[in-house]
C-alpha positions in Angstrom: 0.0 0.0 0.0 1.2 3.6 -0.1 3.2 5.3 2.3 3.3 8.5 2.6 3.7 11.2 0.1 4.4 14.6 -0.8 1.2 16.2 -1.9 3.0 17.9 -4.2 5.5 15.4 -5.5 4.9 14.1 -9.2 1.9 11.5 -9.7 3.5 7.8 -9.8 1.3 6.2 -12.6 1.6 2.0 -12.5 0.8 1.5 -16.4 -0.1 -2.1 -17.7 0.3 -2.2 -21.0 0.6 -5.6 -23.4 3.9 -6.8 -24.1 4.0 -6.0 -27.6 2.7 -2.7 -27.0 5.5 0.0 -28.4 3.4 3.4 -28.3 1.1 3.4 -25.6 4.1 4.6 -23.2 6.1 6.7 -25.7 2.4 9.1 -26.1 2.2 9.3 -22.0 6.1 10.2 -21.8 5.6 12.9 -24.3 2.1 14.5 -23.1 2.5 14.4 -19.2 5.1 16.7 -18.0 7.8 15.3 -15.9 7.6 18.1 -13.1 3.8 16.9 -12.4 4.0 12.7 -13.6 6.5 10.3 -14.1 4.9 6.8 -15.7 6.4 3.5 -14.7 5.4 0.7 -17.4 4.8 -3.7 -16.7 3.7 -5.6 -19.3 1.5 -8.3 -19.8 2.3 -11.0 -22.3 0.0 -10.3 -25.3 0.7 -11.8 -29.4 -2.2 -11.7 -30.9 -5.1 -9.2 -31.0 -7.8 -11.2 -30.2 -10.6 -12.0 -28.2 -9.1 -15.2 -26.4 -5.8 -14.1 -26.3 -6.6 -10.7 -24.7 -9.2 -13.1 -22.2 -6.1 -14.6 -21.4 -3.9 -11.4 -20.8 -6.2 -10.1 -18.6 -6.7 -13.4 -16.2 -3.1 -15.1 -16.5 -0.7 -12.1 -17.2 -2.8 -8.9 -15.8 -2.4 -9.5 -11.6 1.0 -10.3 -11.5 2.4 -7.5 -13.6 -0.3 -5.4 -11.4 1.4 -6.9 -8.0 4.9 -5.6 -9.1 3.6 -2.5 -10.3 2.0 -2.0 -6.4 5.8 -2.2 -5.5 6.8 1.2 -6.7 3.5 2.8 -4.5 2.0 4.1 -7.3 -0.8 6.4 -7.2 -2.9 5.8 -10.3 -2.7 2.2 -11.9 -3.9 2.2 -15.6 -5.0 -1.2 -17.8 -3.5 0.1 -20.7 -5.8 -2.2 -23.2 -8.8 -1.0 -25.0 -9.8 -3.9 -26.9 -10.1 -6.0 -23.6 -11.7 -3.5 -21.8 -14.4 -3.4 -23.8 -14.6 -7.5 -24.1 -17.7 -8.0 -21.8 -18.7 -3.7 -21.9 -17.9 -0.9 -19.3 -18.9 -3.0 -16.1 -16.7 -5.3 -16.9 -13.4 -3.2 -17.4 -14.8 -1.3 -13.9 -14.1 -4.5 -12.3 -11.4 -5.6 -14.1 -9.1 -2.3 -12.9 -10.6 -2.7 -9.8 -9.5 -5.8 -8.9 -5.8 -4.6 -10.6 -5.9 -1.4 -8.5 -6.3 -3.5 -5.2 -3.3 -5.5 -6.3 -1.5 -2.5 -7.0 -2.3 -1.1 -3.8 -4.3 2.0 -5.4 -7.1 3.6 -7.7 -7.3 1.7 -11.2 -8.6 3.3 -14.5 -9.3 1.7 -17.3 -8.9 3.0 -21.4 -12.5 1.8 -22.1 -13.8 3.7 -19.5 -11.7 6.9 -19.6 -13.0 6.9 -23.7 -16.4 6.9 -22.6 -16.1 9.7 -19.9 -14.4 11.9 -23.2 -17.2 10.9 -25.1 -19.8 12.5 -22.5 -17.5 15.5 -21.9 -17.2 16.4 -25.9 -21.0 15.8 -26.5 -21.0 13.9 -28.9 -24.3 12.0 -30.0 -24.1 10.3 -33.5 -20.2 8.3 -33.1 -17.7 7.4 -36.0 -15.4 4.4 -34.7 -12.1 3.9 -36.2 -9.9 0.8 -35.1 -6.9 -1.2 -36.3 -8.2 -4.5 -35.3 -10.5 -7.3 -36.7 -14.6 -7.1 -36.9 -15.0 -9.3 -33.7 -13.0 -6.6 -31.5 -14.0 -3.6 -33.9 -17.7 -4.2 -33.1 -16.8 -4.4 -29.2 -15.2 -1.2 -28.3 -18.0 0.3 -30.5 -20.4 -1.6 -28.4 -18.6 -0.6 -24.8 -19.0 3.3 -25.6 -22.8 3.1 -27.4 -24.0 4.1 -24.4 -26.8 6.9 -25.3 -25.1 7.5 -28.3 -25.7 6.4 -31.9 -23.0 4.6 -33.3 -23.0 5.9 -37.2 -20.4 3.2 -38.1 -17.5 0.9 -37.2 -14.2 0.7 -39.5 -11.3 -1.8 -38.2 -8.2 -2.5 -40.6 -8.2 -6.0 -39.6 -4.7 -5.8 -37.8 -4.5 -9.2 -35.7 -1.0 -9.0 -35.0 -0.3 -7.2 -31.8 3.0 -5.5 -32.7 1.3 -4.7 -35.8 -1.2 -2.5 -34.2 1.2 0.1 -34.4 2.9 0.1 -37.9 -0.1 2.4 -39.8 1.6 6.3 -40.0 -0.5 8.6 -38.5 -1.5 9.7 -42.5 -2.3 6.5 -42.9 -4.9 6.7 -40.6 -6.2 9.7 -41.8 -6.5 8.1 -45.3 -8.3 5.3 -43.9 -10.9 6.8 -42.3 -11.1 9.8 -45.2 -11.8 6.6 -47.1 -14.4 4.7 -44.8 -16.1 7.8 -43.4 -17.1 9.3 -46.8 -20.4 10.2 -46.9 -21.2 9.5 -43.3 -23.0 12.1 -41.1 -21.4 11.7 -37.3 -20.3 14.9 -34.3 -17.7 12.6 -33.3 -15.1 10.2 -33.8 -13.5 8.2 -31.5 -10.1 5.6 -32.6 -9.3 3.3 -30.5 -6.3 1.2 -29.7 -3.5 2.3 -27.3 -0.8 0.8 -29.8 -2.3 2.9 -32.6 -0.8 6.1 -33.9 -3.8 7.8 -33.3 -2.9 10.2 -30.7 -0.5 11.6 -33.2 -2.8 11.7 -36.3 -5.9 13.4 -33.8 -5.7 17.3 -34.9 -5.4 16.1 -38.5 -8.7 13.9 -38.0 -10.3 17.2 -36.2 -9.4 19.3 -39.0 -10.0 17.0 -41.9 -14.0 15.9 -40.4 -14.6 19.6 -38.4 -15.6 17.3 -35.6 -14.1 16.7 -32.6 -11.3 13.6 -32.2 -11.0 11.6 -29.0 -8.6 7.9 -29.3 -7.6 5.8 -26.8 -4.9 7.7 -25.2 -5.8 11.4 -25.4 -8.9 10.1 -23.1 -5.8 8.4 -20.5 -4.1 11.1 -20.8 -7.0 13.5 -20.1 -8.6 11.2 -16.9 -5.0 11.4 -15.7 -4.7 14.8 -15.6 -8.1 15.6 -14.1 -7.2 13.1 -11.1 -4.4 14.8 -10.6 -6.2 18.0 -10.6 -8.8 16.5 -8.5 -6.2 15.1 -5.8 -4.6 18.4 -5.6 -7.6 20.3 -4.7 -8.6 17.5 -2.0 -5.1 18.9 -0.5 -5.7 22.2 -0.4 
């Protein structure tokens, strides 16, 4: 469990990510200023992007990864996996990072539901869903954040290789959805995938659809920042 802290020492996030995640981190490194976070990464063994196989991460791989993680005291733990988040909807990933946070010996968030907490905060009614994965996961993370919204359409690139999650450029992207979304009538979009180049391609999304963006990790990045902001004013 924690000891005790300066209230105004950087927030220690405990990040789970899959083991053949490579962006995930590098996004949080660049977007969450050292003087206020520093992010400490564990990894849980992952392959293929798949519904088993990300069934499996979560119950074989996820605890013990979270159990080192608790080591460091960490004041934020974060499941850093959309796609099996979203496996069984939001209740589900609730549980799942609360049951990692109590390993970890603190709060856990989870991608899933930090996305659908953006969602509500932007407004957005009538949703465009971009992935890199198959159908099977593609129609699950759209699924997971359908709550009182309409979910216009679903797009995955049918990516089922983990590490390969993260080889389409960030105008890649943008081609693909230019592409799928043509014609479509939607306030939002929201990509998904916290090994997809998303974060980087976001303002050219915004500016190419006039509508606003939100992926996987601007939403993490966004709930971690508002619960730091949040246990700063409890201080004061």
């Amino acid at each position: 469990m924690n000891g005790k802290k300066d209230s105004h020492a950087p927030l220690r996030v405990a990040l789970l990510v899959p083991s053949s995640n490579t962006v995930m981190e590098n996004d949080l490194h660049a977007a969450l200023p050292k003087r206020d976070f520093t992010v400490h990464a564990d990894r849980m063994y992952l392959v293929e992007c798949t519904r088993d196989a990300e069934r499996r991460m979560i119950e074989q791989f996820a605890p013990q990864a979270a159990g080192d993680l608790g080591t460091l005291n960490p004041d934020l733990l974060v499941f850093g996996c959309t796609s099996a988040g979203s496996l069984f909807g939001l209740d589900y990933d609730a549980k799942v990072c609360r049951e990692l946070g109590e390993r970890a010996g603190c709060l856990g968030l989870g991608v899933i539901s930090a996305v659908a907490e953006a969602l509500e905060r932007q407004g957005a009614r009538r949703l465009a869903v971009i992935t890199p994965y198959n159908e099977d996961l593609t129609q699950s993370v759209a699924s997971a954040v359908a709550d009182g919204r309409e979910i216009v359409c679903a797009y995955g690139m049918g990516i089922e290789d983990n590490v390969a999650l993260a080889d389409p450029t960030p105008e890649e992207i943008v081609a693909f959805a230019r592409e799928r979304l043509a014609g479509k009538s939607f306030d939002g979009i929201f990509v998904s995938c916290t090994n997809f180049r998303a974060y980087e391609a976001r303002r050219a999304l915004a500016e190419a659809f006039g509508v606003p963006v939100v992926t996987s990790n601007s939403a993490v990045i966004d709930a971690i920042q508002r619960f730091r902001d949040t246990r700063t004013q409890t201080h004061h």
